[in-house]
N, C-alpha and C positions, 0 to 999 in steps of 0.2 A: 475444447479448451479455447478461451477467448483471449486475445492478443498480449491484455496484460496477466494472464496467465503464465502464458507462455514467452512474456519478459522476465518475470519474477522465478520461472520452472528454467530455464533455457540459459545456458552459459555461453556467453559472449561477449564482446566490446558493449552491444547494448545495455544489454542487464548491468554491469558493470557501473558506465554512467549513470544509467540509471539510481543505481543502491548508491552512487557517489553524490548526485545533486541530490536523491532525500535525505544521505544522512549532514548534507552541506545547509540543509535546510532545518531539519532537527537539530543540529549544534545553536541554530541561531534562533530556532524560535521555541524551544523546551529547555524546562528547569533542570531536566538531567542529562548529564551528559552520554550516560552510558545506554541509549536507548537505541534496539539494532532498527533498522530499516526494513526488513524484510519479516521481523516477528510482528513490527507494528503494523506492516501493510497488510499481513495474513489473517485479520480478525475482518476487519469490512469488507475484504476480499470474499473471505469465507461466505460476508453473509448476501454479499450482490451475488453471489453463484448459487446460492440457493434460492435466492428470489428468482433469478433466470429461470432458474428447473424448473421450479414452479408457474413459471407465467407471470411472475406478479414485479410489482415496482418496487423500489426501496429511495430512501431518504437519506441523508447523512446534514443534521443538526448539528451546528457549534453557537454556544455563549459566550461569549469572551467580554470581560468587565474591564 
């Protein structure tokens, strides 16, 4: 388990702040309001953990007009 695994898995003051600056971050830079922090982190989480398994690298692209 790599570190922000085990902020996101791990209950404490950390994780805590944590889910509180991204969801302070989310209110201010997404159109909806009801988006959880921890369902949004779980998808590129997912898939940098299986690029590790595997040996390989990953990328994370944004467009913004």
């Amino acid at each position: 388990m790599n570190e922000l695994e085990a902020l996101l898995q791990g209950p404490g003051l950390a994780q805590l702040d944590f889910v509180a600056r991204c969801a302070a971050w989310i209110s201010v830079m997404a159109d909806e309001p009801n988006l959880e922090p921890l369902t949004l982190l779980s998808g590129p989480l997912g898939v940098l953990c299986e690029a590790e398994a595997r040996g390989l690298g990953a990328i994370g692209v944004m467009q913004w007009y």
